[in-house]
VMD Tcl script that builds the backbone (N, CA, C; Angstrom):
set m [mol new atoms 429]
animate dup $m
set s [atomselect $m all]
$s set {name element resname resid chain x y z} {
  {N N UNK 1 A 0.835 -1.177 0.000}
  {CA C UNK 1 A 0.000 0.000 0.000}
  {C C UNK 1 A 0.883 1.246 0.000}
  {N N UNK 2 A 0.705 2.228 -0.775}
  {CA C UNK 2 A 1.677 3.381 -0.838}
  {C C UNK 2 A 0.273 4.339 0.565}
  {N N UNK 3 A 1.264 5.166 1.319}
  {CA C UNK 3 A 0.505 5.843 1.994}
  {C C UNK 3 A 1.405 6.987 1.463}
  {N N UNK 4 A 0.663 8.550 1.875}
  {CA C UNK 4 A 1.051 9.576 1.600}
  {C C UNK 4 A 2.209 10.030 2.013}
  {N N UNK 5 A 3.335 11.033 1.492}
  {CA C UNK 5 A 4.595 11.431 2.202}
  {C C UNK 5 A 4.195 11.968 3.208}
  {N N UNK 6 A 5.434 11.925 4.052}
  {CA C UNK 6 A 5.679 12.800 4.928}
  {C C UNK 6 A 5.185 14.200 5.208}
  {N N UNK 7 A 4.823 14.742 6.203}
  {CA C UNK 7 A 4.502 16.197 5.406}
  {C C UNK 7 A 5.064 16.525 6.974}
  {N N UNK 8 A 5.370 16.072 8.250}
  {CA C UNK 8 A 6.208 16.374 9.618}
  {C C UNK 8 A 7.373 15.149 9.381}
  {N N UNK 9 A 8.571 16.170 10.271}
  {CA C UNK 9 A 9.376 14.907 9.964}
  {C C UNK 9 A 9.592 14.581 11.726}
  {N N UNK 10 A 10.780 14.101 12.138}
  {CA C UNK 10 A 10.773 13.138 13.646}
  {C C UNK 10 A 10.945 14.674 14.815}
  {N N UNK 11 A 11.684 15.970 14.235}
  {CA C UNK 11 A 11.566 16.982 15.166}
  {C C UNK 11 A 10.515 17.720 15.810}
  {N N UNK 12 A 9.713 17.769 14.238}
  {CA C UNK 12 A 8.460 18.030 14.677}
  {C C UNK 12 A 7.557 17.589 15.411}
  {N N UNK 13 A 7.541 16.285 15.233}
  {CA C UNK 13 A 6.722 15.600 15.803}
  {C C UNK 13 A 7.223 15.151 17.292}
  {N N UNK 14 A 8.395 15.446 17.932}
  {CA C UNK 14 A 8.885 15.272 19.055}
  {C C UNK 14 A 8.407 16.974 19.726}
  {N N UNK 15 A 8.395 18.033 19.047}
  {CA C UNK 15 A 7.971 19.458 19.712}
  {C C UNK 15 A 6.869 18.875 19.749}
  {N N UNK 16 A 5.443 18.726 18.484}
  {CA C UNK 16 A 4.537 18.519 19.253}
  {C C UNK 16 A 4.152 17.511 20.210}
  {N N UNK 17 A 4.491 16.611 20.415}
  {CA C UNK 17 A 4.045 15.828 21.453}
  {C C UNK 17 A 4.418 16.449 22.457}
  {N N UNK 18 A 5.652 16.984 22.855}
  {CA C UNK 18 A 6.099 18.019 23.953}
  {C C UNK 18 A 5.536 19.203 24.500}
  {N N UNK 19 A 4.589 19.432 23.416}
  {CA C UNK 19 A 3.862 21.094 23.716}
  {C C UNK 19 A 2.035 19.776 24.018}
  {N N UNK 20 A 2.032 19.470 23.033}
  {CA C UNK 20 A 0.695 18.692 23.456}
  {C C UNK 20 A 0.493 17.743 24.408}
  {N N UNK 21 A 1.425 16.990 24.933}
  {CA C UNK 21 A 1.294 16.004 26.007}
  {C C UNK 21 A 2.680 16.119 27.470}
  {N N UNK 22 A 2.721 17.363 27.876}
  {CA C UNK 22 A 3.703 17.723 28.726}
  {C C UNK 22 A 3.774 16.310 29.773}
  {N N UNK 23 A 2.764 16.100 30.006}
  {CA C UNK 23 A 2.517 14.725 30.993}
  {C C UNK 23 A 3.696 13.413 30.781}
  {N N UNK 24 A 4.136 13.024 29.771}
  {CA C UNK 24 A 5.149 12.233 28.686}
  {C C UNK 24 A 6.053 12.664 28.516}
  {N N UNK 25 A 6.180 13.866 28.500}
  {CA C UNK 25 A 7.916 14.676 28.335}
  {C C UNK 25 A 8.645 13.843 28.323}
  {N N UNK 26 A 9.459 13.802 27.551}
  {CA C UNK 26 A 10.654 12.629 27.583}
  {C C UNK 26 A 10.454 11.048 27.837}
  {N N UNK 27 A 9.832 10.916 27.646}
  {CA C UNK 27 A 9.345 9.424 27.683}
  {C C UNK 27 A 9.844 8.809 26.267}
  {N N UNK 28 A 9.224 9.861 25.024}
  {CA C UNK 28 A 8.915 8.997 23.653}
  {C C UNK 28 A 10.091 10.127 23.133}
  {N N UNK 29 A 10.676 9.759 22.238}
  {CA C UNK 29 A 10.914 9.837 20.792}
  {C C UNK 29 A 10.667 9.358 19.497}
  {N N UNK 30 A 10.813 10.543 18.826}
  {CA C UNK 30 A 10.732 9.456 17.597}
  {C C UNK 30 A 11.838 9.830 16.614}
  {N N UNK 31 A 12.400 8.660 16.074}
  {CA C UNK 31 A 13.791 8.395 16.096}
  {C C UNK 31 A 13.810 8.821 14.530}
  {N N UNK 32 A 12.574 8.247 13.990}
  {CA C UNK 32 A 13.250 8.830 12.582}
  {C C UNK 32 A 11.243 8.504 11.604}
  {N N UNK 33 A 11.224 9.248 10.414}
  {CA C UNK 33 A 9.688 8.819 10.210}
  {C C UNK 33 A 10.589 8.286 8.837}
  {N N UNK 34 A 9.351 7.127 8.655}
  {CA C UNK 34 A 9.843 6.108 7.251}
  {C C UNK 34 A 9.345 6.295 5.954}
  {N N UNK 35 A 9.231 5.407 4.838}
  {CA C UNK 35 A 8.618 5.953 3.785}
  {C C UNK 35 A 6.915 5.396 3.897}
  {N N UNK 36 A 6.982 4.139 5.389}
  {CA C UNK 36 A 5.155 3.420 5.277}
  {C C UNK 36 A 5.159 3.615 6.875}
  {N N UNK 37 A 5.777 4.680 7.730}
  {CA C UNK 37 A 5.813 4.666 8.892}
  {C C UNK 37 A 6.392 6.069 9.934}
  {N N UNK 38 A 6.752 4.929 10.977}
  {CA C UNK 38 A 7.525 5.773 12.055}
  {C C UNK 38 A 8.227 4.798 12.735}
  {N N UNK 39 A 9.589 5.079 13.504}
  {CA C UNK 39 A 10.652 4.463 14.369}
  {C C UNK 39 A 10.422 5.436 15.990}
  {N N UNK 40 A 9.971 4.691 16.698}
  {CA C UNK 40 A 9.527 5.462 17.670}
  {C C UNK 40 A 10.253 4.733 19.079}
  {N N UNK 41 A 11.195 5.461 20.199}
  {CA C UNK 41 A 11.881 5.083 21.117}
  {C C UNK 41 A 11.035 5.130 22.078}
  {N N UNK 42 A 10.905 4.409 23.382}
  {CA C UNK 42 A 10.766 4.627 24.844}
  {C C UNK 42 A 11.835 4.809 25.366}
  {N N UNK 43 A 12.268 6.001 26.605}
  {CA C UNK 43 A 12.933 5.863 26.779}
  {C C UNK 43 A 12.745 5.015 28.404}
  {N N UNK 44 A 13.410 3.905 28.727}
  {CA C UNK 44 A 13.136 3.067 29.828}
  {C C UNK 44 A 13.525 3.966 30.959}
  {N N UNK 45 A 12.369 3.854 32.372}
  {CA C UNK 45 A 13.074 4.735 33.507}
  {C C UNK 45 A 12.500 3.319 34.620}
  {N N UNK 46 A 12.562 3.541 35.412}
  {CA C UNK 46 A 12.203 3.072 36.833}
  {C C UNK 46 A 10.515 2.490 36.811}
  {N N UNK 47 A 10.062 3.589 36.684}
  {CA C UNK 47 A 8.552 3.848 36.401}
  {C C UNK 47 A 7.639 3.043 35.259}
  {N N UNK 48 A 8.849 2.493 34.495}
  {CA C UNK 48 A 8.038 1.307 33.263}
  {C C UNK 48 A 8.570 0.003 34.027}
  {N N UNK 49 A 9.047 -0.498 35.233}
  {CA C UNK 49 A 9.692 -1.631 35.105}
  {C C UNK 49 A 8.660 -2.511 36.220}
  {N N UNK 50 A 8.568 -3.597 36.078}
  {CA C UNK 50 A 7.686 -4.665 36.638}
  {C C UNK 50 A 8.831 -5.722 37.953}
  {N N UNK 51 A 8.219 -6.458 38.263}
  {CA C UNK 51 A 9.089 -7.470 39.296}
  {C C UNK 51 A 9.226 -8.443 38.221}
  {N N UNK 52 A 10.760 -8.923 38.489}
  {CA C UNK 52 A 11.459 -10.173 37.677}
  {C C UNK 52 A 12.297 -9.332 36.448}
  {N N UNK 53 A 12.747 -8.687 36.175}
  {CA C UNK 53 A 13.212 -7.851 35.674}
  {C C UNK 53 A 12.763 -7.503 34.553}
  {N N UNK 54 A 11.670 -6.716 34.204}
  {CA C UNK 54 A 10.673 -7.120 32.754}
  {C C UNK 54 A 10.026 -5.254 32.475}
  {N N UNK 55 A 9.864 -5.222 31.666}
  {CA C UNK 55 A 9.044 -3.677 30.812}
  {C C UNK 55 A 7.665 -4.239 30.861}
  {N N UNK 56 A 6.509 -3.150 31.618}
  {CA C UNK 56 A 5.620 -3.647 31.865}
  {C C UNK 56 A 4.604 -3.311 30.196}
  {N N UNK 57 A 3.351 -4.310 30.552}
  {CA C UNK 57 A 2.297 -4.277 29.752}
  {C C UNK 57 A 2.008 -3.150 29.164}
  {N N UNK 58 A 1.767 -2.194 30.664}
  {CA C UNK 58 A 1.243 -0.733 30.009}
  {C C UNK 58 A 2.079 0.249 29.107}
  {N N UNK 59 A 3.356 -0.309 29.498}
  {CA C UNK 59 A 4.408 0.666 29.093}
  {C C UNK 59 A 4.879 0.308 27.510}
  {N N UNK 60 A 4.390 -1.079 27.026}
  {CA C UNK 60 A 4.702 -1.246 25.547}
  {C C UNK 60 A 3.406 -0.899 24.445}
  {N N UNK 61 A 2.119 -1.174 25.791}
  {CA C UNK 61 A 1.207 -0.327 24.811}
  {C C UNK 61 A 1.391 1.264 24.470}
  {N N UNK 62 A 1.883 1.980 25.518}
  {CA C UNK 62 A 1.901 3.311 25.561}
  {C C UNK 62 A 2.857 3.750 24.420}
  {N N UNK 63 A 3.903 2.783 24.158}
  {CA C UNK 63 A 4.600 2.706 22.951}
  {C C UNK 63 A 3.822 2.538 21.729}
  {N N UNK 64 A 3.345 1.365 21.812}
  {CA C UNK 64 A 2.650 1.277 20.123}
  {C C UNK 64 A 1.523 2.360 20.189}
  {N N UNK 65 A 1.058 2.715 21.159}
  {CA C UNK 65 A 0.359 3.651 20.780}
  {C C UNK 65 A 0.081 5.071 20.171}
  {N N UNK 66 A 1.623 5.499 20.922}
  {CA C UNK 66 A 2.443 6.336 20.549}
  {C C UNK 66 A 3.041 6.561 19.085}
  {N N UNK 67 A 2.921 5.218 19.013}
  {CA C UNK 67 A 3.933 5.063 17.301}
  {C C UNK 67 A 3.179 5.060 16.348}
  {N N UNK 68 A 1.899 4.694 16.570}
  {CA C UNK 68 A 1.176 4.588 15.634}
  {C C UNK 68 A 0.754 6.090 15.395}
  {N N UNK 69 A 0.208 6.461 16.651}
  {CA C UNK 69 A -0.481 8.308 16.399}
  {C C UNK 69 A 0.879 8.985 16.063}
  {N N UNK 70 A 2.047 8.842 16.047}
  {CA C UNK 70 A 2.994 9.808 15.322}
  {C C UNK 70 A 2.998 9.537 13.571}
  {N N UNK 71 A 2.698 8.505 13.403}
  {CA C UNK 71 A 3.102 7.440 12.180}
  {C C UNK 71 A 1.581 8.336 11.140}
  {N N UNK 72 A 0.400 8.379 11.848}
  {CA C UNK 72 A -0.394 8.802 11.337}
  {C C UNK 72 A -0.069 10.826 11.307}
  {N N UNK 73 A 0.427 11.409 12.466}
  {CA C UNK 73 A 0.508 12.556 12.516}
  {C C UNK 73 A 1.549 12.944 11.115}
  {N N UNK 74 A 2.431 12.280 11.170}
  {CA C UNK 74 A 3.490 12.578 9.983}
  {C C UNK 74 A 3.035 12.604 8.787}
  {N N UNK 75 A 1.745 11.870 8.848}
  {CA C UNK 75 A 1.056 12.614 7.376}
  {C C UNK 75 A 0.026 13.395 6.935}
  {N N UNK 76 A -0.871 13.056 7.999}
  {CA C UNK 76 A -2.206 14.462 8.405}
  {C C UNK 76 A -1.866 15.808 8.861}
  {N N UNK 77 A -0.385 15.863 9.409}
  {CA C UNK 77 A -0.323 17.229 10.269}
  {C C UNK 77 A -0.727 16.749 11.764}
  {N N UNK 78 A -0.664 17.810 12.534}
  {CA C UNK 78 A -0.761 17.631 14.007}
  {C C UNK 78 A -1.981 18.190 14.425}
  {N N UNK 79 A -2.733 17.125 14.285}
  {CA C UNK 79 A -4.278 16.840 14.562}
  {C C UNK 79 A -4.469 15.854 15.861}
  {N N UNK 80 A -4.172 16.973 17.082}
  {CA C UNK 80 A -4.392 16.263 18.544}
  {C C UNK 80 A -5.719 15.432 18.906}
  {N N UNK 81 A -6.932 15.908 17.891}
  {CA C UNK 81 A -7.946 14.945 18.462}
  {C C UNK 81 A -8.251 13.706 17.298}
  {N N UNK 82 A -7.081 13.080 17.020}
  {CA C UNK 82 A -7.084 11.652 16.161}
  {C C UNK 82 A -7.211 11.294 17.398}
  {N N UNK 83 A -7.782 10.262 17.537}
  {CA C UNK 83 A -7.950 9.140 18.490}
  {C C UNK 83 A -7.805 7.652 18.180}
  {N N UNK 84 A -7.284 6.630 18.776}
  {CA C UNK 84 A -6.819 5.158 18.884}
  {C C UNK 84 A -8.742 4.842 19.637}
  {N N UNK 85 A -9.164 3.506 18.208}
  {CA C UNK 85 A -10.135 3.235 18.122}
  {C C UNK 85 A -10.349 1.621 18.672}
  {N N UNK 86 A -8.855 1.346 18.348}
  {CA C UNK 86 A -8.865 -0.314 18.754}
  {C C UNK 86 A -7.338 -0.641 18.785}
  {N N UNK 87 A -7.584 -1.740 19.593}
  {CA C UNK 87 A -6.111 -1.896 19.884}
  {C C UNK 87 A -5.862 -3.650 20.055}
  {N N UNK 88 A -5.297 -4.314 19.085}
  {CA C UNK 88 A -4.788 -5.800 19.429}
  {C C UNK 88 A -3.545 -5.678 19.992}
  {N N UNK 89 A -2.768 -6.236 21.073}
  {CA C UNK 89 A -1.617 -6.555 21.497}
  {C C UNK 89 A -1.657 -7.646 21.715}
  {N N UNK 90 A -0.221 -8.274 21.296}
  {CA C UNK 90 A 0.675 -9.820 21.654}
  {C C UNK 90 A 1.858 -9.326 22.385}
  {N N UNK 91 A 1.915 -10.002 23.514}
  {CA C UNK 91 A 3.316 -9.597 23.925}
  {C C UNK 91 A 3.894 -11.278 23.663}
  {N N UNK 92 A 4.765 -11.159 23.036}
  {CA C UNK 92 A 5.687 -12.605 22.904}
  {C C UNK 92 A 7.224 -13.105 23.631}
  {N N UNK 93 A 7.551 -12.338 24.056}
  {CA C UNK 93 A 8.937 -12.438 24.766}
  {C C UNK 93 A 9.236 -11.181 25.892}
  {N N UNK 94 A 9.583 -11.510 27.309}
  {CA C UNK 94 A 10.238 -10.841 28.556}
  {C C UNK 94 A 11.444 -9.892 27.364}
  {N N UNK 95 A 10.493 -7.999 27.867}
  {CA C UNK 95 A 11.576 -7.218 27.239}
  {C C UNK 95 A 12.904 -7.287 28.032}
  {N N UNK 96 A 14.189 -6.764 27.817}
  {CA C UNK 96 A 15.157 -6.494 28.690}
  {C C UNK 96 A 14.905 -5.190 29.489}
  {N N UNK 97 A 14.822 -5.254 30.839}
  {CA C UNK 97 A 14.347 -4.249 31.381}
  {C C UNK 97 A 15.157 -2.801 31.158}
  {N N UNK 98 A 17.313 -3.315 31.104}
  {CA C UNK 98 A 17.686 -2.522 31.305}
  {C C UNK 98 A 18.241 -1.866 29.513}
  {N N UNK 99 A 17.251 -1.861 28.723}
  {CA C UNK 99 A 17.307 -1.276 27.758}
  {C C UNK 99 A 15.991 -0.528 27.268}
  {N N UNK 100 A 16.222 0.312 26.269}
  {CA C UNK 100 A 14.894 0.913 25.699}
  {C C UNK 100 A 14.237 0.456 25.220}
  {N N UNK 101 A 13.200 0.229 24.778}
  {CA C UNK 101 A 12.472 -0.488 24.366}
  {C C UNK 101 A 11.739 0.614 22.532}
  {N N UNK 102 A 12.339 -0.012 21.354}
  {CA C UNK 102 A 11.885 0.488 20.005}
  {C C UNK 102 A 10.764 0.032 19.011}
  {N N UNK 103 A 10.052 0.796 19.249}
  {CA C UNK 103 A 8.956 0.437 18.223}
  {C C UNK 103 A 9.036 0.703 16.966}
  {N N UNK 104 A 8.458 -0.130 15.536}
  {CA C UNK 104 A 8.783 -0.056 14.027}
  {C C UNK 104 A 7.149 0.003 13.683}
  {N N UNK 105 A 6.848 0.971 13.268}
  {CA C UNK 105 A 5.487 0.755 12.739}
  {C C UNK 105 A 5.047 1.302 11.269}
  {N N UNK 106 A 4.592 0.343 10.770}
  {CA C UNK 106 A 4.113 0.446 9.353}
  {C C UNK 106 A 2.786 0.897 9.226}
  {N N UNK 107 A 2.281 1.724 8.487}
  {CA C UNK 107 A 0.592 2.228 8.502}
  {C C UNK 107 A 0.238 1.055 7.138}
  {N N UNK 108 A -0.613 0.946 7.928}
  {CA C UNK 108 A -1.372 -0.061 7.000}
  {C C UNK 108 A -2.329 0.568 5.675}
  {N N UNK 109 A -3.319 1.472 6.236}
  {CA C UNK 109 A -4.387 1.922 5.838}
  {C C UNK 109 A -4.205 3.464 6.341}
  {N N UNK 110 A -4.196 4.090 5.700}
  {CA C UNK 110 A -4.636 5.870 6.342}
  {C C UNK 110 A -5.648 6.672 4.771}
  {N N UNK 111 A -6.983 6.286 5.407}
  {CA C UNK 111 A -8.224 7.152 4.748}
  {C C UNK 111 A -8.116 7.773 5.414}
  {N N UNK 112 A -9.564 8.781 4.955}
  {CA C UNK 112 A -10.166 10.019 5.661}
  {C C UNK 112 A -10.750 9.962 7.038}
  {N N UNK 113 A -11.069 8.901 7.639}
  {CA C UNK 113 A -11.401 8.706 8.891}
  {C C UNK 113 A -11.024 8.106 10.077}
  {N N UNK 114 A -10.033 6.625 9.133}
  {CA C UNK 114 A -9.922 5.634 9.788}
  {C C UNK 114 A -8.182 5.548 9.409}
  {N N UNK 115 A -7.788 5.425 10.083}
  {CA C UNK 115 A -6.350 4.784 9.876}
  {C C UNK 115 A -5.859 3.226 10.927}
  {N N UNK 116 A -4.920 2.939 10.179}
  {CA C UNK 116 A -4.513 1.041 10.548}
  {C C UNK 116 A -3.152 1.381 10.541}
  {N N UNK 117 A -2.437 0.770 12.020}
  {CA C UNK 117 A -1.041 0.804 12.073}
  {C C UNK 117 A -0.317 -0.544 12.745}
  {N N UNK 118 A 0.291 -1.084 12.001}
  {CA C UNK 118 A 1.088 -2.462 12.584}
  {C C UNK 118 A 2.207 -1.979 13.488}
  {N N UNK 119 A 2.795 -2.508 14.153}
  {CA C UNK 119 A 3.850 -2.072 15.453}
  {C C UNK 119 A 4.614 -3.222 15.763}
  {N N UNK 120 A 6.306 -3.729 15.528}
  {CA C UNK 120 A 6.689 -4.214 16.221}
  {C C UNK 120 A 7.575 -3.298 17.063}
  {N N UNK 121 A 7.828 -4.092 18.688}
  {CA C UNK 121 A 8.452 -4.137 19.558}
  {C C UNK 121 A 9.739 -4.600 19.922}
  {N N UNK 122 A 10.647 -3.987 19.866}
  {CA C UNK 122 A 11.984 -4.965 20.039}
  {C C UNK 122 A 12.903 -4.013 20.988}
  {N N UNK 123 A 13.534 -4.260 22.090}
  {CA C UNK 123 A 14.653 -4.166 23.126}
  {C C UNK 123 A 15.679 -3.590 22.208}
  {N N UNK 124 A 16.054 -2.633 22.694}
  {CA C UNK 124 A 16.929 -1.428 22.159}
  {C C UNK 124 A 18.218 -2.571 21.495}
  {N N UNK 125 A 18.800 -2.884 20.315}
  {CA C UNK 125 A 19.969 -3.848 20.203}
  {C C UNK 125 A 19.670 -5.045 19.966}
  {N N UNK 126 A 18.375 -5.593 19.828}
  {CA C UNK 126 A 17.885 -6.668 19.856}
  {C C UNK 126 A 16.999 -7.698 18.656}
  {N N UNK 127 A 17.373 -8.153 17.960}
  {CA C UNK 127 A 16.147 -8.898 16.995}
  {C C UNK 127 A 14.800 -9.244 17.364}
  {N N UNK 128 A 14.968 -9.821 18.385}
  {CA C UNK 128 A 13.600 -10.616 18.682}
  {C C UNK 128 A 12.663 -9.311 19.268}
  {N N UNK 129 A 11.277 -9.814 18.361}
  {CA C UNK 129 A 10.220 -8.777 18.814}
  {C C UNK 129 A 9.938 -9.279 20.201}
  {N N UNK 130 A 9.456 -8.595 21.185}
  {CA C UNK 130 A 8.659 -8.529 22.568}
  {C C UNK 130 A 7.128 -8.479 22.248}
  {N N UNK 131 A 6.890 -7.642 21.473}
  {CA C UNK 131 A 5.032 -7.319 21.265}
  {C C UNK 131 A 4.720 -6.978 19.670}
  {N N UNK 132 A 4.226 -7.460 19.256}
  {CA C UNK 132 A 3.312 -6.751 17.993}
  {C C UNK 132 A 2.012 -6.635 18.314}
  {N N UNK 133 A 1.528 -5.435 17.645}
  {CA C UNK 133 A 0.025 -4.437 18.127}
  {C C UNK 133 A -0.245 -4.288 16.667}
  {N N UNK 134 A -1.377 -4.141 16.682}
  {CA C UNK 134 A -2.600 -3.260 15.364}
  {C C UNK 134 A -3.074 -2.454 16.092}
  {N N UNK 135 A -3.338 -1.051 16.059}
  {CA C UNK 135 A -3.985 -0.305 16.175}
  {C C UNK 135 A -4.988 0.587 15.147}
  {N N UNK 136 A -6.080 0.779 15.211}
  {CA C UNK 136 A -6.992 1.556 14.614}
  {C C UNK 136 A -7.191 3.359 15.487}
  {N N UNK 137 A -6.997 4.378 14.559}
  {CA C UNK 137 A -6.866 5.768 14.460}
  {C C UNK 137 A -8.326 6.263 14.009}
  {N N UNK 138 A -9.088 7.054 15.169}
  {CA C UNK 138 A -9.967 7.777 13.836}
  {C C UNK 138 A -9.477 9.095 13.647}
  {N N UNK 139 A -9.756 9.616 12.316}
  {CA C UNK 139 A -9.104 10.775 12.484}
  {C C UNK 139 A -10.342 12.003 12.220}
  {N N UNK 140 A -10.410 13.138 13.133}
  {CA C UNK 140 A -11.281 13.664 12.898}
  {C C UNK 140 A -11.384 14.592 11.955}
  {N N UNK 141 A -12.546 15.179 11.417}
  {CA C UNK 141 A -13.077 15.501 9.897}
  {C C UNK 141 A -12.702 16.921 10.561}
  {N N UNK 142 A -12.005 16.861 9.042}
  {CA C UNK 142 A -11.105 18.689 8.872}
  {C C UNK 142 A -12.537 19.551 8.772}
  {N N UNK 143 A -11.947 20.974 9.393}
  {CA C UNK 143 A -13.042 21.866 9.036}
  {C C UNK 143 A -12.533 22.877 8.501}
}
mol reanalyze $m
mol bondsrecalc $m
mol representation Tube
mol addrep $m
């Protein structure tokens, strides 16, 4: 599926999330936007980590979730009230706690309303995925 270029690239889209979600500050980056996507970092602190030495549940959704609404922002513009409509997660493998944790996400689908974003998960240095997600975007009607 060809989706549309770029029209924000990874700076931009790191100011706005920074001006729009102060709450996250430094949490996310995004490392670089692709030609069917976005490369989007967590950065691991204290506060994502679980008992047994592991990156918790919430903290890899908050990733794909993240990756996907940048993945879609990089081509709509910075349209804060897109919203995540659905969400499948697999987590398949214990992340390494003491690394970052990188998300790769491909847009599947981006219409006028609805957008589709695939997400793998992989430990900063690492092959093996931890989680793959689908997420569904609606995006709201320009005025």
């Amino acid at each position: 599926m060809t989706v549309l270029a770029p029209i924000m690239d990874a700076a931009a889209l790191d100011a706005f999330l920074e001006k729009a979600f102060p709450e996250v500050d430094g949490e996310f980056s995004v490392t670089e936007v692709t030609d069917d996507g976005a490369i989007v970092r967590l950065h691991v602190g204290a506060r994502h980590l679980r008992p047994g030495g592991t990156i918790s549940g919430p903290s890899m959704f908050g990733l794909a979730d993240v990756g996907v609404y940048v993945a879609v922002l990089s081509r709509i513009g910075p349209v804060a009230l897109a919203v995540t409509t659905n969400c499948s997660i697999d987590f398949m493998r214990k992340p390494e706690a003491g690394r970052d944790l990188i998300a790769t996400v491909r847009l599947l689908k981006l219409g006028k309303v609805l957008a589709v974003g695939d997400v793998l998960i992989r430990s900063d240095g690492q092959d093996d995925i931890v989680a793959r997600a689908t997420l569904t975007y609606a995006i709201p009607p320009r005025r």
